[in-house]
N, CA, C and O atoms as CSV, one atom per row, in Angstrom:
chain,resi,resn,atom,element,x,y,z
A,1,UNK,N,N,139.939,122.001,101.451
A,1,UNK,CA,C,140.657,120.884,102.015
A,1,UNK,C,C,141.253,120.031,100.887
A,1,UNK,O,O,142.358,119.494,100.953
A,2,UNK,N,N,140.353,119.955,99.774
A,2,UNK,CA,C,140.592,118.771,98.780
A,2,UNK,C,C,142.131,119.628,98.218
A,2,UNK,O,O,143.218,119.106,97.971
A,3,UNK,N,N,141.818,120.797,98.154
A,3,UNK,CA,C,143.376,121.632,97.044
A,3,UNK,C,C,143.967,121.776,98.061
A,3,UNK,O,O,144.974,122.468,97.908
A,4,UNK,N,N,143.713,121.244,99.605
A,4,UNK,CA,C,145.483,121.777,100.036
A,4,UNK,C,C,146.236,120.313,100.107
A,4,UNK,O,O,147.456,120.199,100.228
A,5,UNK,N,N,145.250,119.134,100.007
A,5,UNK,CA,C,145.702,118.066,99.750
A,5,UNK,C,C,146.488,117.861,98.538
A,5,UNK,O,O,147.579,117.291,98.514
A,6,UNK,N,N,145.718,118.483,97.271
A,6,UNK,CA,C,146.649,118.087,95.922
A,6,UNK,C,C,147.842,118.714,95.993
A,6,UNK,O,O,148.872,118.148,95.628
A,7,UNK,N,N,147.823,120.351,96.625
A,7,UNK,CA,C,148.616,120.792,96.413
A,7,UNK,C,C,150.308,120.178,97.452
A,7,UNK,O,O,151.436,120.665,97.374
A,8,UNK,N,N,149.937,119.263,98.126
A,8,UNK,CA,C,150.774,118.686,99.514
A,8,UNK,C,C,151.098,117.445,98.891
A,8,UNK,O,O,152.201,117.058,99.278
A,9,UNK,N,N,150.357,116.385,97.769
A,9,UNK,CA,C,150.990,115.629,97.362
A,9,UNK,C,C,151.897,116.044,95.963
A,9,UNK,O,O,151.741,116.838,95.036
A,10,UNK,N,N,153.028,114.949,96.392
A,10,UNK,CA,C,154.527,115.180,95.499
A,10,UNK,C,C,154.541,114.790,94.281
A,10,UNK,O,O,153.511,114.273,93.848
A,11,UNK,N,N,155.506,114.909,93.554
A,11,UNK,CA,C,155.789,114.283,91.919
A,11,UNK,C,C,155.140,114.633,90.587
A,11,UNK,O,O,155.132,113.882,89.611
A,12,UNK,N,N,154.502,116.056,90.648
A,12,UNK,CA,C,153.623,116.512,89.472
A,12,UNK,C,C,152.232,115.663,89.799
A,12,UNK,O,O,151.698,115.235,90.822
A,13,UNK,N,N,151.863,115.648,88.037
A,13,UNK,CA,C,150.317,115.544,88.081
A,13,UNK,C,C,150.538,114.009,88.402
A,13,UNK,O,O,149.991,113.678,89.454
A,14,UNK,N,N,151.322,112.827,87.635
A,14,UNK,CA,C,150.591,111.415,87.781
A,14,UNK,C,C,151.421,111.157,89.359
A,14,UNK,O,O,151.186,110.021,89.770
A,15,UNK,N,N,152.094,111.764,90.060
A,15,UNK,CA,C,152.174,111.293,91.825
A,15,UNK,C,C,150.801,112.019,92.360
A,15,UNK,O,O,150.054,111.349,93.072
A,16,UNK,N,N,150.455,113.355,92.039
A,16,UNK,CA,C,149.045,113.626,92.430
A,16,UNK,C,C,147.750,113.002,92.451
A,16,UNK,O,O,146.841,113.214,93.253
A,17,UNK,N,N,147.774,112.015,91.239
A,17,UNK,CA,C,147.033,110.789,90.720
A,17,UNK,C,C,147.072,109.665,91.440
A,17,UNK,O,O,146.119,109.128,92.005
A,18,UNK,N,N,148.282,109.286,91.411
A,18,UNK,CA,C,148.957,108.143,92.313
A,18,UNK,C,C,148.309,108.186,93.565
A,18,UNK,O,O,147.608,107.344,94.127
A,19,UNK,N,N,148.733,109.521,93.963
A,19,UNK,CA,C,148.819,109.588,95.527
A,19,UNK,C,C,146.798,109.807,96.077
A,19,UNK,O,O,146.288,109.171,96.999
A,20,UNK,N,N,146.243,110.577,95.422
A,20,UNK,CA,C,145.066,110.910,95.418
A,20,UNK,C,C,144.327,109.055,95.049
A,20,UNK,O,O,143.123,108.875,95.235
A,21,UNK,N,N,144.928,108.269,94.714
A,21,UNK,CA,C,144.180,106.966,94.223
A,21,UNK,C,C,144.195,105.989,96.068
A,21,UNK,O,O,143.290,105.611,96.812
A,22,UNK,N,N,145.442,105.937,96.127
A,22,UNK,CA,C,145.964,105.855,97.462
A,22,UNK,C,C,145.445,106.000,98.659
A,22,UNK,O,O,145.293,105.169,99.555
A,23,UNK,N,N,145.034,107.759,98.581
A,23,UNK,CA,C,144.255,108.003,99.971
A,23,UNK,C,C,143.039,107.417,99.709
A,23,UNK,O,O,142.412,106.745,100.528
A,24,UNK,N,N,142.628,107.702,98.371
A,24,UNK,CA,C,140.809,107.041,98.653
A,24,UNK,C,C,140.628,105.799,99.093
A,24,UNK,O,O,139.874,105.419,99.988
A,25,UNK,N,N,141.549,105.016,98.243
A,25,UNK,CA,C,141.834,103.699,99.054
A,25,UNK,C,C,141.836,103.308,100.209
A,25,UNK,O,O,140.935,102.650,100.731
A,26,UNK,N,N,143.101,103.762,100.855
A,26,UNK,CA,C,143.195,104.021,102.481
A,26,UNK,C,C,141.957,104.431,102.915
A,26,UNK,O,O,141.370,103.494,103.457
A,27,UNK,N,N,141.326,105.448,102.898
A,27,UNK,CA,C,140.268,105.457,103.205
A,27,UNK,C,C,138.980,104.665,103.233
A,27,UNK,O,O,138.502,104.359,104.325
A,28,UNK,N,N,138.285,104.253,101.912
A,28,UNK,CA,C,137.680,103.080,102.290
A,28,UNK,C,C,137.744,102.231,102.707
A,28,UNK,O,O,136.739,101.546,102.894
A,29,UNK,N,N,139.128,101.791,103.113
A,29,UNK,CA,C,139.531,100.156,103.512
A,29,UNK,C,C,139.151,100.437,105.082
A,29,UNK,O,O,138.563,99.678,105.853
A,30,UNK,N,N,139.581,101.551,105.288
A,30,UNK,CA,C,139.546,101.991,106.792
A,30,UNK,C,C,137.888,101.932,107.199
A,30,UNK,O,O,137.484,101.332,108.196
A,31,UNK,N,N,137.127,102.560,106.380
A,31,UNK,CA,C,135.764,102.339,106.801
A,31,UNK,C,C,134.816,101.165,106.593
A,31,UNK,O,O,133.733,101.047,107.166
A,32,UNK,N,N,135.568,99.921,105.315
A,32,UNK,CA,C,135.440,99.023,105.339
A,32,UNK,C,C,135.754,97.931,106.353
A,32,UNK,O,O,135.247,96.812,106.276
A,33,UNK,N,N,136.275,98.153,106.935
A,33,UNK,CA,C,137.206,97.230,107.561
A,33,UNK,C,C,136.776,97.466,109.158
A,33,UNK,O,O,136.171,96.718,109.927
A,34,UNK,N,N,137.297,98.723,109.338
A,34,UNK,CA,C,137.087,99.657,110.578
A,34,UNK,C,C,135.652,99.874,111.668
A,34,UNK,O,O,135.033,99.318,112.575
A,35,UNK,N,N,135.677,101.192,110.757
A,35,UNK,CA,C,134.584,101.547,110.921
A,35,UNK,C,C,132.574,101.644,110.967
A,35,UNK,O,O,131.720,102.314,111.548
A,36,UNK,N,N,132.631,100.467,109.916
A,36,UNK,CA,C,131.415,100.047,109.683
A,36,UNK,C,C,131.009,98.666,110.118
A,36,UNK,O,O,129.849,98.268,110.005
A,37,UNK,N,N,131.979,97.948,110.615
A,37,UNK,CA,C,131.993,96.882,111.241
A,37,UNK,C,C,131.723,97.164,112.994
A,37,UNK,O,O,131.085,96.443,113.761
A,38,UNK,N,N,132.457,98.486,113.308
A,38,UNK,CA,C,131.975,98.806,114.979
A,38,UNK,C,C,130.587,99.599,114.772
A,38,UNK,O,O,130.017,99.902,115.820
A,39,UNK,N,N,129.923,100.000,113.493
A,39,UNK,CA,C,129.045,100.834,114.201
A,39,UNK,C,C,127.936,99.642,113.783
A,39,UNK,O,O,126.981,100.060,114.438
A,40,UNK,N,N,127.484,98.532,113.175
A,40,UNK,CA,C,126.763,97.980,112.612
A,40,UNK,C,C,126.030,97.373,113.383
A,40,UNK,O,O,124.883,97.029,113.100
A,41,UNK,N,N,126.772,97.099,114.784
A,41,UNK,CA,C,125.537,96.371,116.147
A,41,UNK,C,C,125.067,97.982,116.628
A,41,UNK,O,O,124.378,97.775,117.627
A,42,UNK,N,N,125.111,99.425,116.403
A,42,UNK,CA,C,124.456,100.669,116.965
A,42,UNK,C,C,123.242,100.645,115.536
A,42,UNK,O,O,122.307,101.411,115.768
A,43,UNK,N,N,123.159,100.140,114.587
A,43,UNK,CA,C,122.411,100.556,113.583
A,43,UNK,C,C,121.047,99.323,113.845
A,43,UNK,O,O,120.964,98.240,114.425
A,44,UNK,N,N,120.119,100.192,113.067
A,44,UNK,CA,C,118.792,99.214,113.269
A,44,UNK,C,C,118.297,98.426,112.387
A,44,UNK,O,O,117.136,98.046,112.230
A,45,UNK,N,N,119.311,98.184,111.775
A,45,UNK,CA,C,119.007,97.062,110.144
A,45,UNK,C,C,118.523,95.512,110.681
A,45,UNK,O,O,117.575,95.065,110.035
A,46,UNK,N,N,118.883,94.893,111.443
A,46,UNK,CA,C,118.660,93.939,111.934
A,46,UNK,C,C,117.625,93.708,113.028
A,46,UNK,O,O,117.266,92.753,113.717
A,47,UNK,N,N,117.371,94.712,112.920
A,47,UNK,CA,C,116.111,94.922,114.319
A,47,UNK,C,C,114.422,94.932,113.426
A,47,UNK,O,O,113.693,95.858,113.072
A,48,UNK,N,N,114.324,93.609,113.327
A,48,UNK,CA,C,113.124,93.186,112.014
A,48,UNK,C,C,112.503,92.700,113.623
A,48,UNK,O,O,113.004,92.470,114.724
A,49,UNK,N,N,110.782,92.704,112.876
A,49,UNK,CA,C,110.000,92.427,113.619
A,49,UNK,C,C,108.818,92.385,112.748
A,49,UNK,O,O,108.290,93.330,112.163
A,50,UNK,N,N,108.369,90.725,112.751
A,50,UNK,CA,C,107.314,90.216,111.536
A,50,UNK,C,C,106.142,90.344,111.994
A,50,UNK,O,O,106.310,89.976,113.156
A,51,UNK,N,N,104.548,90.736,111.850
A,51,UNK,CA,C,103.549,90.255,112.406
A,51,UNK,C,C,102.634,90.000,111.052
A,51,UNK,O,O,102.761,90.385,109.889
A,52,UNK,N,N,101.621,89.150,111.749
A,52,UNK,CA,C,100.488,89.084,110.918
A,52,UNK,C,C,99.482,90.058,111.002
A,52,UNK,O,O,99.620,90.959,111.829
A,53,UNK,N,N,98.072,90.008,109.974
A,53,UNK,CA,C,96.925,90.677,109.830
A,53,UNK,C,C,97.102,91.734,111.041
A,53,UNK,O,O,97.318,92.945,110.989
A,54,UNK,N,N,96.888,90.621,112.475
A,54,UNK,CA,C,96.146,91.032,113.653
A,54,UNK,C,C,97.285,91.782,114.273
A,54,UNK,O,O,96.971,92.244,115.370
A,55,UNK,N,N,98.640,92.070,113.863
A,55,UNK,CA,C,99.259,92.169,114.495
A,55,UNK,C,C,100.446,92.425,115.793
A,55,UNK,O,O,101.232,93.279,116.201
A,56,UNK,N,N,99.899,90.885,116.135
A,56,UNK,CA,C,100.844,90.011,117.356
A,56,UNK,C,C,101.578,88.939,116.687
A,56,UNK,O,O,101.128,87.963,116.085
A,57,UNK,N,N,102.952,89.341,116.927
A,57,UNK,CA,C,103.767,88.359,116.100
A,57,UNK,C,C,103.963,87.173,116.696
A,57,UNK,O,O,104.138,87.038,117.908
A,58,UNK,N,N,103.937,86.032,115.653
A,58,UNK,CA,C,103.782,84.708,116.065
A,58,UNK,C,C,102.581,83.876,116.049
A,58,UNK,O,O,102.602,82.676,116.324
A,59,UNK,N,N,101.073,84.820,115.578
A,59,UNK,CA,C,99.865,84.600,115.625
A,59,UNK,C,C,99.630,84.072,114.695
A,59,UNK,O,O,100.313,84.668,113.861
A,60,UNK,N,N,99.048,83.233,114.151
A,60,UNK,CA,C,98.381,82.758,113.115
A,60,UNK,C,C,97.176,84.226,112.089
A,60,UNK,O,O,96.266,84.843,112.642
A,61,UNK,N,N,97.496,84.360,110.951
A,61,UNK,CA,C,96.906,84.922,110.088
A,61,UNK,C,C,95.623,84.491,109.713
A,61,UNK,O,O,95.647,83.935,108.615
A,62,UNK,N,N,94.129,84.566,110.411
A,62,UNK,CA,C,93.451,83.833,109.620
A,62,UNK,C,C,92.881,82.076,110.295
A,62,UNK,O,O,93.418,81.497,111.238
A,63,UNK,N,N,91.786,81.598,109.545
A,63,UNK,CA,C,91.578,80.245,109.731
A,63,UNK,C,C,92.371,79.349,108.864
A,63,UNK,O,O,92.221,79.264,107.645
A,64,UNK,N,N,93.177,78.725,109.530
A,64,UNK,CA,C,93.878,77.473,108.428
A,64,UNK,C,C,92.788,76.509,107.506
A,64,UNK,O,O,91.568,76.350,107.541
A,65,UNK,N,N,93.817,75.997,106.728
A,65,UNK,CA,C,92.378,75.030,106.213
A,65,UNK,C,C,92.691,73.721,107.118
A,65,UNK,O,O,93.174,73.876,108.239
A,66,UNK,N,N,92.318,72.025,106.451
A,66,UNK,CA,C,92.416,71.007,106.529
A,66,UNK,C,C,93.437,70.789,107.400
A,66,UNK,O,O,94.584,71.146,107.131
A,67,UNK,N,N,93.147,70.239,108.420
A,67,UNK,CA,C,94.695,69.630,109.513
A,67,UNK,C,C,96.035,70.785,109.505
A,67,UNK,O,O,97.247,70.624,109.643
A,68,UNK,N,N,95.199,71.983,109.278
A,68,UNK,CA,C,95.944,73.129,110.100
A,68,UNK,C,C,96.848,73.683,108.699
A,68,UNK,O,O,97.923,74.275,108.796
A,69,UNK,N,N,96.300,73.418,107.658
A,69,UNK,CA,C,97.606,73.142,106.076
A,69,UNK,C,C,97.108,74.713,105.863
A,69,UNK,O,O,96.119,75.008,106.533
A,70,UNK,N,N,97.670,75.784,105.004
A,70,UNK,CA,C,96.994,76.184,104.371
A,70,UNK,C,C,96.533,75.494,103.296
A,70,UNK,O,O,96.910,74.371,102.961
A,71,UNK,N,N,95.070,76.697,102.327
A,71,UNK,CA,C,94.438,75.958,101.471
A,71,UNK,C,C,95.002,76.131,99.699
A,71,UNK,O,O,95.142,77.202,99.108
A,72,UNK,N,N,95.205,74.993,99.237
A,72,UNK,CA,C,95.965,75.357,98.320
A,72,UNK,C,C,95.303,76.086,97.114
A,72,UNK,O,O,94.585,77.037,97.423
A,73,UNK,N,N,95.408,75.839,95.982
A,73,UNK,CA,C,94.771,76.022,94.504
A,73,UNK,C,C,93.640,75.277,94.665
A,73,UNK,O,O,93.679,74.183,95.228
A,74,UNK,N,N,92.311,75.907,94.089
A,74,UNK,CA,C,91.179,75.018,94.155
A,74,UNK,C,C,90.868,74.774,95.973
A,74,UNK,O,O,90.371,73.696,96.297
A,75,UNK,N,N,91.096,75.514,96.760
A,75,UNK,CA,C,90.724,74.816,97.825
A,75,UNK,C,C,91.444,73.633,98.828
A,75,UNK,O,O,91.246,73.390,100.018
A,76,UNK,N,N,92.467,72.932,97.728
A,76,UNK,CA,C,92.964,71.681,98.023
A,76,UNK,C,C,94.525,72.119,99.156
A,76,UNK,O,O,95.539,72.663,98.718
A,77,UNK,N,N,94.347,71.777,100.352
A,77,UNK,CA,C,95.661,71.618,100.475
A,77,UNK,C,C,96.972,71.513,99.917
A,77,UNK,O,O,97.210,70.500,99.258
A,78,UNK,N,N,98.118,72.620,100.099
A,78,UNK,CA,C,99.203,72.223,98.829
A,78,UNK,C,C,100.530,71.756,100.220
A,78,UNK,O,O,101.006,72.370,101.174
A,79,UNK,N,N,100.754,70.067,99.515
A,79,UNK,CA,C,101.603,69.539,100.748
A,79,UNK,C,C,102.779,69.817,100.595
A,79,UNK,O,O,103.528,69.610,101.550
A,80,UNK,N,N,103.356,70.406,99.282
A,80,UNK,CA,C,104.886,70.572,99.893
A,80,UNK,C,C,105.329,72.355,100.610
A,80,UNK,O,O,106.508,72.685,100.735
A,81,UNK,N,N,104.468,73.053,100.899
A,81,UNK,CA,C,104.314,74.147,101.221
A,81,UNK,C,C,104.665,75.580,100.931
A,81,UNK,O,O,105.072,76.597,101.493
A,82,UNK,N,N,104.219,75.034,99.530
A,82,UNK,CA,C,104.905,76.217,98.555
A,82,UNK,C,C,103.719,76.754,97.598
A,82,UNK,O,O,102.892,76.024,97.052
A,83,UNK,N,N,103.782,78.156,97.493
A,83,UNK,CA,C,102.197,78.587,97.224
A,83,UNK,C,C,102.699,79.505,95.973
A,83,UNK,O,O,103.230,80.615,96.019
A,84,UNK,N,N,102.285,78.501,94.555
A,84,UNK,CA,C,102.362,79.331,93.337
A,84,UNK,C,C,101.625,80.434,93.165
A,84,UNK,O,O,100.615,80.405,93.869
A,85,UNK,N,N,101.745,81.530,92.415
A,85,UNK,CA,C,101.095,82.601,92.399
A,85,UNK,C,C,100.595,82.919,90.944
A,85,UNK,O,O,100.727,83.980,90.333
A,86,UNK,N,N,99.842,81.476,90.428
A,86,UNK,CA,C,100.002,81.248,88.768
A,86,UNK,C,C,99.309,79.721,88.471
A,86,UNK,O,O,99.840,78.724,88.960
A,87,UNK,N,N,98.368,79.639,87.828
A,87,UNK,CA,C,97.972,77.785,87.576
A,87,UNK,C,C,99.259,77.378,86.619
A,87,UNK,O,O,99.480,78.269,85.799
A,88,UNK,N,N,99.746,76.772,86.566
A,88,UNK,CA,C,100.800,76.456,85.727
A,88,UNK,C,C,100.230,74.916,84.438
A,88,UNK,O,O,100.653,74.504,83.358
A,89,UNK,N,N,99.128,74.539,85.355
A,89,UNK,CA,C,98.181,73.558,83.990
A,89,UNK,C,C,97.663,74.485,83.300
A,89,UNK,O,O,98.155,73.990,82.286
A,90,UNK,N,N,97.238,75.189,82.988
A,90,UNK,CA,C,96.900,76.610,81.783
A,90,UNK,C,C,98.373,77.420,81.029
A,90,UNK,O,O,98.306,77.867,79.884
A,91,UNK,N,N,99.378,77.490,81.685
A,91,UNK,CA,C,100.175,78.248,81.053
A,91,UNK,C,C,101.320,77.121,80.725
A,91,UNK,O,O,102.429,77.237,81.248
A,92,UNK,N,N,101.011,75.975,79.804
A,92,UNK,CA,C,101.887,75.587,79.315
A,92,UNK,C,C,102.014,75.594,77.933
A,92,UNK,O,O,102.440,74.439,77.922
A,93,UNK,N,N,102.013,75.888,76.788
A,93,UNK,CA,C,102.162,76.588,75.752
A,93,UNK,C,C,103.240,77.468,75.510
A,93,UNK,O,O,103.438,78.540,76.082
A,94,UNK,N,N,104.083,76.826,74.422
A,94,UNK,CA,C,105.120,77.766,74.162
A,94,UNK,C,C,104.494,78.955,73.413
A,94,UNK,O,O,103.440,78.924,72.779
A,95,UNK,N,N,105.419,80.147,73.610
A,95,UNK,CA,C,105.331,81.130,72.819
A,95,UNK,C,C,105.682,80.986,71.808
A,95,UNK,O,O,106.590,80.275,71.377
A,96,UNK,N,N,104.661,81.976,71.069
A,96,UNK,CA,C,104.487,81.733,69.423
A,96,UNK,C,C,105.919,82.388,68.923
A,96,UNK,O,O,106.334,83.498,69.255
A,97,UNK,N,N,106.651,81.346,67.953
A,97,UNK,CA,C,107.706,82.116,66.841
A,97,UNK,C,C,107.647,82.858,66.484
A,97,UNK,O,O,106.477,83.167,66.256
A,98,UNK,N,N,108.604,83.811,66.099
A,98,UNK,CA,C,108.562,85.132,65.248
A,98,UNK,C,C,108.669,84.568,63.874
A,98,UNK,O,O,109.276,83.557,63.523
A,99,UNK,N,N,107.891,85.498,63.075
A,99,UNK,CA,C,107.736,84.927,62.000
A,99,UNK,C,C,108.699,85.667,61.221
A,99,UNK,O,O,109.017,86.826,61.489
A,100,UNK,N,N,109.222,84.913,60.134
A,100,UNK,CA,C,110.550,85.522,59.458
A,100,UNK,C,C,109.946,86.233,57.858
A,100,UNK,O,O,110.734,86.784,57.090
């Protein structure tokens, strides 16, 4: 298929070039544009479904701590609800220079 195409486009080798740059073009735009936009509600990429441990989604994972918070570092509730994965009072120390 591909050589009865080259051989069908005109003008020697750089219209064969030309023209061969062209169709690929045309072509992706078409499946860009086209084609992957109608099939993308038939595909199952978007069809997510989260659960916990037990899982029934929507359930709570577990006993919360204090007034329902999880429990932070040390036990302590962390109130802005963001859970480091690192003490960051221990890792403050720059790294050592290279020595010249």
């Amino acid at each position: 298929m591909y050589a009865w195409i080259w051989r069908k486009l005109p003008f020697g080798v750089p219209g064969k070039l030309i023209g061969s740059l062209l169709i690929t073009a045309g072509l992706l735009a078409l499946l860009w544009y086209i084609v992957f936009p109608w099939a993308e509600p038939l595909l199952p990429f978007d069809d997510v479904q989260v659960t916990q441990d037990n899982g029934v989604p929507g359930e709570p994972a577990g006993e919360p701590g204090v007034d329902g918070e999880d429990p932070g570092v040390d036990g302590e509730p962390s109130g802005d609800g963001h859970e480091l994965p690192y003490d960051t009072t221990r890792n403050n120390t720059p790294p050592p220079s290279p020595s010249r």
